[in-house]
N, C-alpha and C positions, 0 to 999 in steps of 0.2 A: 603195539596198537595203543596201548594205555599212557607208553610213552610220549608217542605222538600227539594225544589226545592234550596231555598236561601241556602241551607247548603251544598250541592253541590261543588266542585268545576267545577267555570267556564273556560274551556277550550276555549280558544279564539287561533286567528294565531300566536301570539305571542311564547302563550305556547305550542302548537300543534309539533313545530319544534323543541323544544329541546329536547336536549338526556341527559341521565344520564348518567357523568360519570364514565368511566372505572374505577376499581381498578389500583391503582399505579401498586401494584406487579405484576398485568396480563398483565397491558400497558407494564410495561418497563421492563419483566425477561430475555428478552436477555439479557440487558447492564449489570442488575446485574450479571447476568451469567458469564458475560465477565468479569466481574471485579474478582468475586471470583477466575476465573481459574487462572486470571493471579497474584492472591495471594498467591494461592495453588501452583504452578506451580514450581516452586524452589525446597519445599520440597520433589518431588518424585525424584530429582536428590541430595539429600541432604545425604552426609557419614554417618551416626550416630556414625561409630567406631571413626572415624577421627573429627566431629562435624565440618566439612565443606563441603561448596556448590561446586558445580562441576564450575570452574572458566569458562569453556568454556561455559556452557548452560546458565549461569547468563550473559553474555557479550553479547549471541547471543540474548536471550531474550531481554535483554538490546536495543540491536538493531532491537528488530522486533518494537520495542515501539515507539523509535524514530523518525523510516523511517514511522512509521504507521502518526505521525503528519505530515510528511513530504507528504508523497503521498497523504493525504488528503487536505491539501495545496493547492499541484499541482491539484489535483480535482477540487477545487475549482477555478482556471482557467480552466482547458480542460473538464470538466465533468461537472461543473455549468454553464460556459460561452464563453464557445465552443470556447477557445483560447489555441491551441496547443502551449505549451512554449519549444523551447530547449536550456533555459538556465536556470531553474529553480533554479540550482545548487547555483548561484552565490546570492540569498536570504539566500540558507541555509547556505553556506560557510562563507560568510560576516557575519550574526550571530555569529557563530563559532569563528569566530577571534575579536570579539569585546567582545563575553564572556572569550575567552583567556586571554587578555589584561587586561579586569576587573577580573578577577582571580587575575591575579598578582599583581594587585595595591590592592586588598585587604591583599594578602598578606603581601605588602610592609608596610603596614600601610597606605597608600593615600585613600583608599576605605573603608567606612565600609558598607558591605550589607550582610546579611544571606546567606548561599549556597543553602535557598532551593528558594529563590526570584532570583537567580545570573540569571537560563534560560531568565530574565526578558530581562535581556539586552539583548541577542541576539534576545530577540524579538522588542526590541527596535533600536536594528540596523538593522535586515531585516524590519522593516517597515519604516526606513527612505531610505537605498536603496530603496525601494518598490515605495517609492514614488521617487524615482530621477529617475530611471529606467522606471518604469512606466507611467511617464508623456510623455515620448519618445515613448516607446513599443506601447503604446493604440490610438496611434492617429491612428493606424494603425489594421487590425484585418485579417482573414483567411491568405492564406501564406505569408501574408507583416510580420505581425507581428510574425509568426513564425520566418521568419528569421531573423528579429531586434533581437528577443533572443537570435538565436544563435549564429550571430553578438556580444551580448552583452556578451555571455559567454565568445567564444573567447577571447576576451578583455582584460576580468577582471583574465582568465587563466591568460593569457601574463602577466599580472600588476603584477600579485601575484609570479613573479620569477624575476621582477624588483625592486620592490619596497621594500626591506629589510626593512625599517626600520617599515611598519604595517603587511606584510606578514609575513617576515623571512626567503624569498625566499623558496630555494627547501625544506630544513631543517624544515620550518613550524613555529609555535609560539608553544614550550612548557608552561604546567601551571602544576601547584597544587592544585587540587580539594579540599587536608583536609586544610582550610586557620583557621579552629579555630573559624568560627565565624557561631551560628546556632541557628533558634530559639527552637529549637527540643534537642540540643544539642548530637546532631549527628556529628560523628567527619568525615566521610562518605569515612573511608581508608577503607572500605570493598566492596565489590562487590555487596553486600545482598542489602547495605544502597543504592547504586547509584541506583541497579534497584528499588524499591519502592520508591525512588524518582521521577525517571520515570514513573513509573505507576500511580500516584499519578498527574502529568502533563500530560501524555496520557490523563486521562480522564476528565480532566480539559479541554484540549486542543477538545476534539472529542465532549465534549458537546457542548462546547462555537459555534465550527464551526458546528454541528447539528440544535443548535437553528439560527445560518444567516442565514443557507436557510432560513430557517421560516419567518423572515424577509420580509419586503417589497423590498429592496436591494437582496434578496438570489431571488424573485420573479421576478423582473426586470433582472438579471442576467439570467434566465432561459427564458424567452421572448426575450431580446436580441440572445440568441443563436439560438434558434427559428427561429424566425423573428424580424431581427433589421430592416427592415425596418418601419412594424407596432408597434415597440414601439417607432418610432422618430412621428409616425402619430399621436398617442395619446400623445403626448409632452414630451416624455424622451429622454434624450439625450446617445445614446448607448456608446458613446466615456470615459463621464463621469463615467457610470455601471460597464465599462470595466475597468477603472482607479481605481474606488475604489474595485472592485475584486481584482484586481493585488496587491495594497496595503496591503489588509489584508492579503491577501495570502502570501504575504514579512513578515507579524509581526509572522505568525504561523510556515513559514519554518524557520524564526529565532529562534525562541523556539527549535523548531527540532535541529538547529546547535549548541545551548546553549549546549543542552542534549551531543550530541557529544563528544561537547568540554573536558563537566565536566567528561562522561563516559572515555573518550582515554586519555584525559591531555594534548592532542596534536593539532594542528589545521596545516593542511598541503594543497596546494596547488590542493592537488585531489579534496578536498571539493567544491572545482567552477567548479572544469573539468567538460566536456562533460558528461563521465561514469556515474558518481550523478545523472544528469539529465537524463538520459537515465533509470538509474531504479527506478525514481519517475515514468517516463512514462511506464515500462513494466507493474511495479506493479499496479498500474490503470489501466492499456488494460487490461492485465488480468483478473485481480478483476473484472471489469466493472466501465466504469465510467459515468453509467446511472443511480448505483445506490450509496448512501452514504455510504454503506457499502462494497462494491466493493475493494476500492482502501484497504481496511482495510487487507482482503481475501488474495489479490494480493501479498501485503506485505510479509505476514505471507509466503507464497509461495515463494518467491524470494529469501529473506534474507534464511530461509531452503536451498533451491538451493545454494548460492553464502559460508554460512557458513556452511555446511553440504556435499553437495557433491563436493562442491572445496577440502575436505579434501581425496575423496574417487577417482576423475579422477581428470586429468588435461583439461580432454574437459566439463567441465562444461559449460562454455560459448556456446559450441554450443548445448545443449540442451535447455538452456535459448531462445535463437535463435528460434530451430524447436518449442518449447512451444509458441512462442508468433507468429510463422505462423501459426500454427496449427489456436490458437486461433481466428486469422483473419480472416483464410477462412473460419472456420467454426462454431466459436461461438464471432463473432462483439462481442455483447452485454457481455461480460465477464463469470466469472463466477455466477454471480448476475442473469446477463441474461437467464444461463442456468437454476437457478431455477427458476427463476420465469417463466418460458417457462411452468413449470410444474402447476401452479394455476389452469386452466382452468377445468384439469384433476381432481384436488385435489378437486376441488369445485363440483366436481359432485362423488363422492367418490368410482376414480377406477384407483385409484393411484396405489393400491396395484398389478394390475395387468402388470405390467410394470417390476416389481420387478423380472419376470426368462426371461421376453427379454432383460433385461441389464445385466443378469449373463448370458445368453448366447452371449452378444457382448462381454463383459469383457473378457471373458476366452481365446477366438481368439485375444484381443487387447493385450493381459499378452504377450503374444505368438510374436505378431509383434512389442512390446515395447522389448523384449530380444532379436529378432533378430537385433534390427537395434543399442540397447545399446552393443551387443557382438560385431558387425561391427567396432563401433566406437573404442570401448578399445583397436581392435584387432590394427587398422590402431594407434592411439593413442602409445600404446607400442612399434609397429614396427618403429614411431617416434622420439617421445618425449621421452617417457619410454627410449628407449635404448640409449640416447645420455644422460640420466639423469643413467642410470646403472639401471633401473628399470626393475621388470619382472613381469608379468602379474600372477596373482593365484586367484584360485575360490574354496572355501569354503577348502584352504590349501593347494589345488592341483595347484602343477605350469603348467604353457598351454604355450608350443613354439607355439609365432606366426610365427615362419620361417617356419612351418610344414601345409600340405593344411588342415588339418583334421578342426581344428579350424573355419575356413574362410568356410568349407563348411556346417558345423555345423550350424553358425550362418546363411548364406546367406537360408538355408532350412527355420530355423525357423523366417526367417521374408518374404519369398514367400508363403510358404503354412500358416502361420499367416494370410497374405495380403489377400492373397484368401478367407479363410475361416471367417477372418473377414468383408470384401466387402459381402457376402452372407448373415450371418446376421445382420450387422448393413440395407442391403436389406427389411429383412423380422421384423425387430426392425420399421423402417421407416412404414413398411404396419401398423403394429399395431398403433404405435403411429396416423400417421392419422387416426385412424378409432377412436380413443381416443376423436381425436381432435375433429374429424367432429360429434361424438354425444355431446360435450361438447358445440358445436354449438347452434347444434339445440337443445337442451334442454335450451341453454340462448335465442335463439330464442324464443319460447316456453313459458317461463317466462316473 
């Protein structure tokens, strides 16, 4: 028996507590996931007759990659460390024009650096603004330091339509991405090669900033936002969390403004503006910036929006706009937020029933989402359209808006929409509490 016993293993507290880990490919099939789509993702826009890629979806791509480093960035000031910035811009901008500059001297012969290392420096320029900026911005935190940023943006706007000779004023700094020099030897005059350069930095970029949370710095960051006053009690100093957030968050949206630079050739004076910084912020509200994945979401959302249906209205911006009130009053917590709203439900498995009270909200929201998009085109053409010679058409058919037929079309389909949608997202509401409250008591219960 005794023998037996000795061959045993002994289970003690030590070993009691550990888990076995997860397989790689279960832990982490989203990222792979994400990485393959955005590999694959060229090819379904890809000619076969002609053997080339659709320049616009490559360029937008391009830029959902970039701004994705970039609003993650900015996450990591407002979503890590709960420091609203509105001047983000001028980290990424400042990159931007420092990878410009190094562009050209590699050109010139003065530089020699690889074009896939070049994003280096603009991350090496936003993290040395990061820190001159920074040392100013963080002494200060909730609306002081808000407005130091936007203070600071302003600024460095201004500077950059003075100072020719590092701006370039209005004009901007031109460069040339193909400088000859690769370790890949990639010559990178195509469109194909820039984006998979960026992809290839995206996820360089989105692990690097996944694993800081992780971090004892990503942890303090999140306590600070918190409660700064109880991490000054247990002896951290919030001023300094906040300084070195701001910092790194300067060396990553440098990267982003690298990417830029090499993607457009150009570095112009918009890149510090205000606008910049405004949709690192929508596309984090959006997204949500409670979760890492958020500002990712948001992105992908926005840049669609701004590349996409800028090409279809002229009132894009105001639906930017109604999306990020919408989102305010009735989903803070982004779109991250929204699902994970749903766990509670998932975890007790009656998810499934949810699935014909959201296709009977959907169908009433299709309804008050055309009425109020037909209002705007109608008012939009009666506009802008007509001062620009434009005329309004719907699947080939042209529509006088000088005629009421139109205007009373639409105003129907978003009253009786509003209606009919207010009654069941109503009775969506009953359900879902009755969801919630057995998903309650059933974790009560456990």
């Amino acid at each position: 028996m005794s023998a037996d016993a000795d061959t045993l293993p002994r289970v003690t507290a030590a070993t009691a507590d550990v888990t076995p880990p997860r397989p790689f490919l279960r832990e982490h099939w989203p990222w792979l996931a994400a990485i393959l789509i955005a590999v694959v993702m060229p090819w379904f826009f890809f000619n076969w007759s002609t053997g080339r890629h659709s320049g616009f979806v490559l360029t937008m791509l391009s830029e959902i990659g970039l701004m994705t480093i970039f609003a993650l960035s900015f996450n990591m000031q407002m979503g890590h460390t709960g420091l609203l910035s509105f001047g983000h811009a001028i980290l990424f901008g400042l990159g931007g024009y420092c990878t410009a500059h190094a562009l050209n001297a590699i050109k010139d012969g003065g530089l020699w650096l690889p074009t896939e290392l070049v994003p280096l420096v603009g991350g090496v320029g936003g993290l040395f603004f990061g820190i001159l900026f920074g040392y100013l911005a963080t002494k200060q935190r909730a609306t002081a330091f808000a407005m130091i940023t936007m203070g600071m943006g302003e600024l460095v706007a201004a500077a950059a339509l003075m100072f020719m000779g590092f701006f370039g004023g209005e004009g901007g700094v031109s460069t040339n991405r193909v400088t000859g020099v690769s370790l890949l030897g990639a010559s990178y005059s195509s469109s194909w090669q820039v984006y998979y350069l960026i992809v290839v930095w995206v996820v360089i970029c989105v692990v690097l900033m996944r694993l800081q949370t992780m971090t004892p710095l990503g942890r303090m960051a999140n306590a600070c936002r918190d409660n700064f006053e109880r991490a000054q009690f247990v002896g951290y100093d919030p001023r300094m969390v906040r300084f070195y957030q701001f910092m790194l968050s300067g060396f990553f949206a440098g990267i982003a403004g690298g990417l830029y630079a090499i993607l457009y050739e150009i570095v112009t004076f918009d890149t510090v503006a205000a606008p910049k910084s405004a949709t690192a912020l929508l596309a984090t509200y959006i997204g949500g910036a409670g979760g890492f994945f958020g500002p990712i979401l948001g992105t992908i959302l926005v840049v669609l929006l701004q590349s996409g249906v800028s090409l279809l209205s002229n009132a894009w911006l105001l639906y930017v706009g109604v999306l990020f009130i919408i989102m305010v009053m009735f989903a803070p917590g982004g779109i991250v937020g929204l699902i994970g709203a749903h766990a509670p439900i998932a975890r007790i498995g009656r998810l499934r029933e949810l699935a014909v009270p959201y296709i009977r909200v959907l169908i009433p929201g299709l309804f008050t989402m055309l009425g109020v998009v037909a209002l705007v085109e109608l008012a939009s053409f009666t506009t802008i359209g007509a001062s620009q010679g434009k005329k309004l058409a719907v699947g080939g058919l042209a529509v006088d808006t000088a005629t009421a037929l139109p205007w009373i079309v639409a105003a129907a389909a978003l009253l009786l929409g509003g209606f009919w949608l207010r009654r069941e997202a109503a009775a969506f509401r009953r359900r879902w509490d009755a969801l919630m409250d057995e998903a309650k008591a059933q974790g009560a219960a456990v």
